[in-house]
Phi, psi and omega in degrees: 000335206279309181297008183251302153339284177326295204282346165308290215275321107349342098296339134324318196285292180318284222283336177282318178314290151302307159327302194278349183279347204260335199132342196299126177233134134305113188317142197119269162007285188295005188260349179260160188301152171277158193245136151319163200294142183224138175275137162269151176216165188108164177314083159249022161266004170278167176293358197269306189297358200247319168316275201332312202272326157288337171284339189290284184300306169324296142011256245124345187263146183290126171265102181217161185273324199283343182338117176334347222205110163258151192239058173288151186206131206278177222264139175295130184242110206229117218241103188233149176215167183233127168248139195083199196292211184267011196282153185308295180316175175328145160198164202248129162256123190268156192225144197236152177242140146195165197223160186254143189228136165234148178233145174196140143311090185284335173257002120296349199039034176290158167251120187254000174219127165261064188066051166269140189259106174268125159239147198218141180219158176213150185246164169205159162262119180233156172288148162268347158261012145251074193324333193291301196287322174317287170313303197281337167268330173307307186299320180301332163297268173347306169296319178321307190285324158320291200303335184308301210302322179316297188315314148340277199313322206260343180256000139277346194279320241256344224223339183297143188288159158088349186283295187336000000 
């Protein structure tokens, strides 16, 4: 069962990989509104910041540091707890990715999103006595959770009032 899990979860993980390398949007997608030219500030060598500004550009939206509109965005805090007992088998873990988002109005220096703490979370089962198999599903869980948390970030950007 446990090697059955794996490949279940190991071909998901590939077709999403692929999908998303090829172009593939879910319907729906192309329905939010454009967004103004925006600067990111903030942990932006992570991978959530680095999602948000290729999902930015996919838009249409311009990404400039003088931008009208700052997007700052806090360092991704990645929260892993192990659920059930001490036993030796698989055991499921859950994993939380989250992050802090400010929007502020540069000519005004109003703030219309103030440090809101965004989170995405996911469970998996992994053996803890396969360190290998172990890793390559944290990570694979870990991008998984990036790609969410953007996907948040970027479907909070879209509701701010006065941006339209």
């Amino acid at each position: 069962m446990n090697r059955r899990s794996f490949l279940i979860t190991s071909i998901a993980a590939s077709a999403a990989v692929l999908l998303s390398g090829c172009g593939f949007r879910l319907r729906g997608s192309e329905s939010l509104p454009s967004l103004p030219p925006l600067a990111l500030e903030g942990d932006t060598n992570s991978a959530v910041a680095q999602q948000v500004a290729s999902r930015l550009q996919q838009l249409g939206t311009q990404v400039a540091p003088d931008a009208p509109w700052r997007v700052t965005l806090g360092t991704p805090v990645l929260v892993e707890r192990r659920l059930g007992g001490d036993g030796r088998a698989s055991r499921e873990h859950e994993l939380m990715l989250s992050t802090s988002l400010s929007v502020q109005e540069r000519a005004s220096n109003a703030y219309h999103i103030n440090n809101v703490t965004l989170s995405t979370n996911t469970r998996i089962r992994v053996s803890d006595d396969d360190l290998l198999n172990r890793e390559t599903l944290m990570m694979e869980a870990e991008q998984t959770l990036s790609r969410q948390l953007s996907q948040l970030i970027i479907e909070r950007l879209t509701y701010v009032e006065g941006m339209q």
